[in-house]
Every structure is written in structure tokens, then in C-alpha cells.
Phi, psi and omega in degrees: 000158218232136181100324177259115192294097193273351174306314210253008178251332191269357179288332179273336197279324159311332177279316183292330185282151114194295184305315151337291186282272166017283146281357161276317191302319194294301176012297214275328163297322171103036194244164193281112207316328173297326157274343176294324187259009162247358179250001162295303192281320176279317149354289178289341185294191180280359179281325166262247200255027158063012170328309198239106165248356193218125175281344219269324162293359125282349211286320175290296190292021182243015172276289167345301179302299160332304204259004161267341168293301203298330170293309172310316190302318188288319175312303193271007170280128159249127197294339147297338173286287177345319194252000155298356156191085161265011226236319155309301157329280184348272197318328206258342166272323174288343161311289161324280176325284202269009176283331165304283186328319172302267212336296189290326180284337163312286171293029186304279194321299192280359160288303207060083181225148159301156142323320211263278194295003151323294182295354173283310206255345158291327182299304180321309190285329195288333192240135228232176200268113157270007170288308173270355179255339160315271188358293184327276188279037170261296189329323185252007158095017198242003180307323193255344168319158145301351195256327185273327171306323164264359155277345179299302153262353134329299170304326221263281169335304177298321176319297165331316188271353195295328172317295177282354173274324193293306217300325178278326189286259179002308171318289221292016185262133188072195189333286174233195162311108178260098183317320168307276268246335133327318191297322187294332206252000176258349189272297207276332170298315188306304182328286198303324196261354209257300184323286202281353164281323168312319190270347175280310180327329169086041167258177207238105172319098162306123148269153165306131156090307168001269189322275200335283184285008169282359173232014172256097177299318162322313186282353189270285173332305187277011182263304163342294179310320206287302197319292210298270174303352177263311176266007145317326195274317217298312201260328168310310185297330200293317189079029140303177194274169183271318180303318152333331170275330178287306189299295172325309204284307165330307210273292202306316168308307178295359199240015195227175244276330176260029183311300206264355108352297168277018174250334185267335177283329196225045189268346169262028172226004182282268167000286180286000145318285204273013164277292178322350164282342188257305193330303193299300176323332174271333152322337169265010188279159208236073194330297189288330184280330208275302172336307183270012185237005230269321188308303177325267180348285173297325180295319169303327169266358173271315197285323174304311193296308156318320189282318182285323173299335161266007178272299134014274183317276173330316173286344182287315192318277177014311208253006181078005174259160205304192185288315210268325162297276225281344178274320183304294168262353145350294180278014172267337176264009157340287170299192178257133171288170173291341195256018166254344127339311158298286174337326223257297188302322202276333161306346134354270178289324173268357177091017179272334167289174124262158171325324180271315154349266182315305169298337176279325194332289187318286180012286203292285200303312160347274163331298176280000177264338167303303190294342189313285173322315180292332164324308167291344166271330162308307204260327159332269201299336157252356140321332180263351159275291232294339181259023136314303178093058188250133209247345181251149217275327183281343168294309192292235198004290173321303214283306192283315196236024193265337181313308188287328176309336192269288192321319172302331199237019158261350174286351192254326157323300177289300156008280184307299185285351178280353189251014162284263173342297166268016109335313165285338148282339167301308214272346190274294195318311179329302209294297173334321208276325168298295168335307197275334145338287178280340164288277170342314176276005171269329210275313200255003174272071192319142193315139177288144152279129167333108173302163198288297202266029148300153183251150181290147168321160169246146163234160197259127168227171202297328137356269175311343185285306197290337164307290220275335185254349172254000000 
């Protein structure tokens, strides 16, 4: 057909099997299906084998993704769990917040960082992952624990603040502060806490149009979608974030008669969405940047992980819960979340970041969302060496890694010698395969013939003997 770009179909279809295989590997790891799709977007990227050399072809379905990710979050909160310890969540997110925020706006001046990005990269640090750290604590049996109820609802808090922090990064777009657009934006907060107290209560929201589309299965995904791109446009026209309307519209769904329908209609188009949001995120990591950067990188993710995990601990201690909850969970919000990605782009997009800015943020988050598990395992044993009293760094390192290190270097053992073996069976079918060659080619070679004008042999007779001797 004439008109039809086969490039870009066939671009497309590489980018879903990568993300596919991908997310099954992390799967079969026991990581969480998002890094597997951000490690596709780094694969594909202009950093690797160049699939995706222009973000501008994702850029729309990774918008799409943003307010259907932030519309799933508002759909699946649930505000009655929430409010069984709401009062730990708060504290312990307002902690989380403003303990970064303080810090990086202190350190504005001797950074020679704006206000604006202080407050970008302290927000960026307050917020964990709820994708990996659920994952986490399903794998270890602790989702029902007190220690998961109460990371449960943490996660559930932070999500809740990510809305008015994108509304403040936003103030902070051009020259300074636009004092309307604090006002507006303490009005859309009032708006949010006014909300979710109503909707806590457990009365059940009637939606428009519900009856008409309960017996059109066709019809609930696009009424989903309507809810969604609609109060996005709705709060756009406001000159509000678009996501803020997605979120809103998200909270209002999850919270009404048709909840668990319009979640089941409309989860396989969500799915291809928020993959295409991690893709695109792995598309913005940079290789080369990370490579001429990598001592920066890493020391950054060792200090966020160290810093948020006793910042975690301490506030739970704070707050009266034991050692082994508060240690647990503390080092399950260890990382940096997805939604400091967001953070990162719309800071971007207003000019309160830069580009290299914004390329180390990812880096940093990358790294730590890859790394969270072995992290929850690094700081668990060594919380359980530390009443030991074990003071020295090559006993602890043996101690914290010698099961994998033992593991590592009986897999490279068995290894070695299975491919010794098979070497050696190579060489001998080789040797067999010549043999058996050269025998065919001696079977199948004819014997040389005797030339025509050759002279017969002379014999020797006892005569010529006797001649020759006299």
C-alpha cells in the first residue's frame, strides 16, 4: 500500500517484543515487570543498538502513559485502608518530604542551584517506587505483615503528594514565582484534601452514563478513557497540570459503584500505555553520560539509599514502631520512584532543570530501582551483623556476600569444566570427522596408472650379478 510507513510499524513492533521479553526476564527474576521496560528503552535507545533514535515518536503515547499511569494510581488507592493509619502515612511522608527539600534548599546557594530545582531534587529523593516496593514485599511474604501495611500506606501518601508537588515545580516555571499560580495551586490542593475526605467515608460515587454502558463491554474502556482525557482537558482549560485531572477522575472511579469494571475494561489499554512510559524513560538514560559519570552516579545512589533508609527508620522509631518494622520497612522505600521521572521531565519542559540535570536524576533512579532489591538484602544482613558486633570491613563484606560469592565461583567452576569437556569432545569428533574423511577419500581415489613409453623393469639375473663383479 502507498502511504504506509513500514519502518515505523516495523519499529513499533521491535519496541513491544524487547518490552515483552524483557518483562518476562525481570519476571522470571523476581523484579518487577517496569524495569524490564525501562531496560528495553535503554536497549533500543539512541544509547545502544539505536532502534528509537528520535524520542519525538514516543513522546505523545509517553504523555498518554503519564495520565493513564497517574489515573490507575487514583483508581487502586484505597482510602479506607488509608485511613487505618493515616496518621503514620502523614507524618512519615511529611517527614520524607521535607527533610530532602530542607537540605537541597540549604544547599541551593554553595550548589548554585535555583529554588526551583532544590525543590525539584528534594521531591525527586521524598519518593519511592510502589511498583517495586509492593513487588518486594509480596516476594518475602510481608504484604500483610504491619511492616507492609504500613509501607502500603506510605506509598499510598506519597502518590497522594505527587499531584501538588508537580502543581509547585510548575509555580516555579520562567524567571521566578508566580504568586496567582501558588494561590491557584493551594486552591487544587484544598480541592484534593476536601476530595479524598469525602470519598473516605465510603459512600459509593454514581457515575454518568453507568446504566447506558453496564451491558456494552465495548462501551467501558472508552467511557474509562472519556473519564480520564476529560477531566485532563477539564483542569488543563484551568491552566492546571493535566495530570491532576487524571488523578482526580482516577480517585472518583475508584471510589464509585463501578470501580471494579471500569478497572477490569480498562486494564489492557492501561498496560500498553504505562509500558510505553517506562520505555520512553529508558530512552532517556544516556550510556555515555552515565559511563563519563559513573563515580558521580554511584556515590549518589549509595547516599540516597543510605540517607532515605535512616531517614525511614528514624521516623517510624519516631513514631513508636519496633526495630524489625521499621527497619524493614524503611529499607523497602529506600528507592527513588517513577514518579520522580515525571518530576524530572515536567522540569525540564518548564526550564526549572536542565538537560544534564534531568540526565543525572534518571541515571540516579535507574540505578536505584534496578538495585532495590539487592539493597533490601545488603541492609537486612547488615542490620543482623551489626549486634554481632562485627567491626571489620573485609569479615562484614565476607559475611554479607559470601553465600553469593561461594555460589558465584562454584558456577564458574562448574562452567569451566563443563566446557573443558566440551572441548574436548569437539576435538575428538573433529579428529574422527578427518579420519573418517580420509578414509572415504583413500575408497573413492583411483589407483595412478602406469605412462605408455615407460620401459619394463630390468631383472637382475645371477649372470649381471657375475658380470658386475668381475
Amino acid at each position: 500500500m502507498e502511504g504506509v510507513d513500514h519502518s515505523n510499524l516495523t519499529g513499533i513492533a521491535v519496541v513491544a517484543l524487547a518490552a515483552l521479553l524483557c518483562g518476562i526476564g525481570m519476571e522470571r527474576l523476581k523484579q518487577p515487570a517496569i524495569v524490564g521496560y525501562i531496560l528495553a528503552g535503554v536497549l533500543l535507545g539512541p544509547s545502544a543498538f539505536q532502534v528509537v533514535t528520535s524520542r519525538a515518536q514516543v513522546d505523545i503515547l509517553a504523555e498518554l502513559g503519564v495520565l493513564m499511569l497517574l489515573f490507575l494510581v487514583g483508581m487502586e488507592l484505597s482510602l479506607r485502608s488509608f485511613r487505618r493509619m493515616w496518621r503514620i502515612a502523614v507524618l512519615v511522608t511529611a517527614a520524607q518530604i521535607a527533610v530532602p527539600t530542607a537540605a537541597m534548599l540549604l544547599l541551593s546557594r554553595a550548589l548554585g542551584w535555583s529554588y526551583g530545582m532544590a525543590m525539584l531534587v528534594g521531591f525527586a529523593l521524598a519518593l519511592s517506587s510502589t511498583a517495586v516496593a509492593v513487588k518486594i514485599l509480596d516476594g518475602a511474604g510481608e504484604l500483610r505483615t504491619r511492616a507492609g501495611r504500613i509501607t502500603v500506606g506510605v506509598l499510598i501518601a506519597q502518590d497522594l503528594a505527587v499531584v501538588p508537588m508537580m502543581l509547585m515545580i510548575g509555580a516555579f516555571a520562567g524567571d521566578g514565582v508566580a504568586w496567582f499560580v501558588v494561590l491557584k495551586i493551594a486552591l487544587s490542593i484544598a480541592f484534593l484534601a476536601g476530595l479524598i475526605g469525602f470519598l473516605s467515608r465510603g459512600r459509593k460515587v454514581r457515575l454518568p452514563f453507568a446504566a447506558v454502558v453496564a451491558g456494552h463491554a465495548d462501551l467501558k474502556p472508552l467511557t474509562a478513557l472519556a473519564f480520564c482525557f476529560g477531566a485532563a482537558a477539564l483542569t488543563g482549560l484551568f491552566g492546571l497540570s493535566a495530570p491532576y485531572g487524571a488523578f482526580l477522575a482516577g480517585l472518583v472511579i475508584g471510589n464509585s459503584s463501578e470501580r471494579r469494571a471500569m478497572i477490569e475494561a480498562s486494564q489492557p489499554i492501561q498496560s500498553v500505555l504505562i509500558m510505553v512510559f517506562f520505555v520512553s524513560i529508558g530512552l532517556l538514560l544516556d550510556l555515555g553520560y552515565v559511563w563519563r559519570n559513573l563515580g558521580t552516579v554511584l556515590v549518589l545512589f549509595l547516599l540516597v539509599a543510605v540517607f532515605k533508609t535512616a531517614l525511614n527508620v528514624g521516623a517510624l522509631r519516631l513514631l513508636g514502631q519496633s526495630w524489625p518494622v521499621a527497619f524493614l520497612s524503611g529499607a523497602v522505600m529506600a528507592q527513588i520512584g517513577e514518579f520522580s521521572f515525571l518530576l524530572s521531565l515536567l522540569g525540564v519542559s518548564s526550564g526549572v532543570i536542565g538537560r544534564d540535570d534531568s540526565r543525572l536524576i534518571v541515571a540516579v533512579t535507574v540505578l536505584s530501582l534496578a538495585l532495590s532489591p539487592l539493597w533490601l538484602v545488603t541492609a537486612r544482613r547488615v542490620h543482623a551483623l551489626a549486634r554481632q558486633g562485627i567491626g571489620e570491613a573485609g569479615e562484614l563484606l565476607r559475611l554479607l556476600y559470601g553465600r553469593e560469592a561461594e555460589f558465584v565461583a562454584e558456577t564458574f567452576d562448574d562452567a569451566r569444566s563443563r566446557l573443558r569437556v566440551m572441548a574436548w569432545q569437539a576435538g575428538r569428533w573433529l579428529k574422527e570427522r578427518k579420519e573418517r574423511r580420509a578414509a572415504r577419500t583413500a575408497l573413492t581415489t583411483p589407483a595412478p596408472k602406469p605412462a605408455n613409453d615407460a620401459a619394463p623393469a630390468k631383472v637382475r639375473t645371477g649372470t649381471d650379478d657375475a658380470e658386475l663383479s668381475s
